[in-house]
NUMARLO-412453 format. One record per residue: x negated, y negated, z negated of N, C-alpha, C, O, CB in turn; residue number from 1. Coordinates in pm, whole numbers. Each point is the difference from the previous one (the first is absolute). Glycine has a CB too. Example, Ala and Ser with C-alpha at 12.3 -4.5 7.8 and 13.67 -1.06 7.14 Angstrom:
REM residues 2
   neast  nnorth     nup  caeast  canorth    caup   ceast  cnorth     cup   oeast  onorth     oup  cbeast  cbnorth    cbup  resi
   -1319     569    -780      89     -119       0     -90    -120       0    -104       2     -66     293      115     -59     1
    -154    -222     197     -82     -119      -6      77    -109     -73     -51    -111     -17     -67      174     232     2
END
This chain:
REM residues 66
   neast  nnorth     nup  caeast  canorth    caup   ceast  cnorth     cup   oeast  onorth     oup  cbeast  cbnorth    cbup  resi
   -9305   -9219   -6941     -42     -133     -45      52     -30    -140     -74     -49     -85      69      -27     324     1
     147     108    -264      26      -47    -125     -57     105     -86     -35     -59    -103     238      -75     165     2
    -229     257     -73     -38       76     -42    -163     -76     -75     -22     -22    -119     201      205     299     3
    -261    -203     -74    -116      -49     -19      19    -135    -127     -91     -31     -77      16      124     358     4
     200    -153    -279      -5     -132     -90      12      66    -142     -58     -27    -105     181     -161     281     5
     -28     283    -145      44       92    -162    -136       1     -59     -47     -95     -62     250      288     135     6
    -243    -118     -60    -167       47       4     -34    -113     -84      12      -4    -123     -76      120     374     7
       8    -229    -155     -82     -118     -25      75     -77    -138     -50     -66     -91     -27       40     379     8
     193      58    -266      44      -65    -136     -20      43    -119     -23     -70     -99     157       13     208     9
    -124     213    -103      -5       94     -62    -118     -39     -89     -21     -51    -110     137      204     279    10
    -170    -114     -84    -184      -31     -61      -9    -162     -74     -56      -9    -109     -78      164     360    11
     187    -264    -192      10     -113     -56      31      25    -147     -82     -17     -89     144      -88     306    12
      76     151    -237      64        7    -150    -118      60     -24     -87     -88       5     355      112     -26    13
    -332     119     -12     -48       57     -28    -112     -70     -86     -28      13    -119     133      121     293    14
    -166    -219     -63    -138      -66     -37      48     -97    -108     -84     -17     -88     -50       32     329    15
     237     -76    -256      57     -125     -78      51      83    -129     -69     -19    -100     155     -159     319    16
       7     254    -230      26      110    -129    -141      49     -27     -15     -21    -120     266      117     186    17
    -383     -33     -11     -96        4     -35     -86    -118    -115     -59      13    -107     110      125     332    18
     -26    -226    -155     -93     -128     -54      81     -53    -142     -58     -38    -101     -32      -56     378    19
     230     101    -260      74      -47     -82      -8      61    -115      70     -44     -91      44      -22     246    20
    -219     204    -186      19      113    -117    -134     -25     -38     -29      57    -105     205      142     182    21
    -253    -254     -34    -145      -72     -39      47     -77    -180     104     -51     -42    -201      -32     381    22
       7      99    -381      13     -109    -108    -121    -105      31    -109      25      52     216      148    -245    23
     -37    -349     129     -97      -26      12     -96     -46     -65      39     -48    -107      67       61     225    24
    -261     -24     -95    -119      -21     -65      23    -115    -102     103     -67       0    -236      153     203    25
      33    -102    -285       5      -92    -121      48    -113      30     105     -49     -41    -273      137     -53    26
      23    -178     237      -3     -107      51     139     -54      20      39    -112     -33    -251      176     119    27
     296      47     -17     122      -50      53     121     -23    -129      80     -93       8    -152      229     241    28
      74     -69    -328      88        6    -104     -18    -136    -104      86     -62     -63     -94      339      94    29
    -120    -296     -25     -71     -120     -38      70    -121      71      47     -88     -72    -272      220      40    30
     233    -141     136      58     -111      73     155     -36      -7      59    -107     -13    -246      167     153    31
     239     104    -122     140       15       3      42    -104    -130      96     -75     -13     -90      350     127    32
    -142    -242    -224      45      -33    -117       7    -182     -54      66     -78     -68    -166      350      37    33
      -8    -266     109      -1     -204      10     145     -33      94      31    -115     -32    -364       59      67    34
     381      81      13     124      -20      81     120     -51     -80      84     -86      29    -166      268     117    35
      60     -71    -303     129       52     -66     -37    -111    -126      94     -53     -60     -44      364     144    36
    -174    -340    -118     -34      -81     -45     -96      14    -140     -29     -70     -97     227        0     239    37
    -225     189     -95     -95       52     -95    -192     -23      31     -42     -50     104     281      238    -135    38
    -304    -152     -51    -135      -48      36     -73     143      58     -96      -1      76      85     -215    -279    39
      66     319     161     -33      167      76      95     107     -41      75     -10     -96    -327      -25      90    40
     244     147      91      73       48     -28      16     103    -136     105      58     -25    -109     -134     258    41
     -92      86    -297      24       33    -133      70    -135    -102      62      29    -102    -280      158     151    42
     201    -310     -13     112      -89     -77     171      65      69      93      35     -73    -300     -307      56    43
     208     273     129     130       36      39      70      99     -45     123       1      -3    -189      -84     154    44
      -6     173    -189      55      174     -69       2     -27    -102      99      42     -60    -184      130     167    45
     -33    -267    -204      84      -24    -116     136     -63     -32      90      37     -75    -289      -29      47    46
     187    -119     111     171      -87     -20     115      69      98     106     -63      10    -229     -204     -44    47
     108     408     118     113       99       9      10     108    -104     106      55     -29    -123      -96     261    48
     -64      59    -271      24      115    -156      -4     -62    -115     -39      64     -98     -74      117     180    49
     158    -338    -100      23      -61    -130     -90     -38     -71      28     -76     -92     119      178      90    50
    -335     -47      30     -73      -67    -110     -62    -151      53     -94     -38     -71      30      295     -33    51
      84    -310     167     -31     -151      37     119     -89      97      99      45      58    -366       49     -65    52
     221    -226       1     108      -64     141     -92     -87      93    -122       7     -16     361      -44    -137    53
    -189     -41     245     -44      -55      65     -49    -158     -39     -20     -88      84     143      271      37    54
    -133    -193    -226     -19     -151     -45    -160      49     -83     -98     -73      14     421      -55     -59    55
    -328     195       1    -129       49     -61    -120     -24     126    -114     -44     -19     253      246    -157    56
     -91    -168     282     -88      -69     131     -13    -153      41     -62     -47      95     132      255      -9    57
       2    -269    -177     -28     -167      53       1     -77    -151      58    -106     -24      95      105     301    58
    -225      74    -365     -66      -59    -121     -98    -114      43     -34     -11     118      52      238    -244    59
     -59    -305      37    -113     -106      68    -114     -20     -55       1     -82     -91     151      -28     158    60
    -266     168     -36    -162       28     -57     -11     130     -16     -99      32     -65      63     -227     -63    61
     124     309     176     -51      101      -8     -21      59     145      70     -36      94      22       47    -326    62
    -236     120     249     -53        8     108     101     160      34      44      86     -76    -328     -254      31    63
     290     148     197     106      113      79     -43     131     -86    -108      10     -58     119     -114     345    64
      80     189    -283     -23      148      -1     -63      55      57      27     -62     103     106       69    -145    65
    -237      98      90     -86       51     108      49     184     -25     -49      87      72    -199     -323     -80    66
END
């Protein structure tokens, strides 16, 4: 019986370290990126590698980044 749980767990991690090595898609990085307070995630990579910041996203009359 406990044998059988090893197993089942086994496979659990497995599937979760699996999923966890995924990268993820645009959509999501996109969102991650409104979170952090950016308008997408190409604004966000610019203001971590120094060529923009986060205030360039809450200018007033100019239209979002796409």
């Amino acid at each position: 019986m406990m044998e059988k749980k090893r197993h089942a767990l086994r496979k659990l991690l497995e599937a979760v370290e699996k999923e966890l090595l995924h990268k993820p898609n645009r959509k999501t990085l996109d969102r991650l990126s409104l979170l952090a307070g950016y308008q997408d995630w190409e604004s966000f990579q610019d203001a971590l590698h120094g060529v923009g910041d986060g205030e360039e996203n809450y200018e007033v009359g100019e239209k979002p980044k796409k």
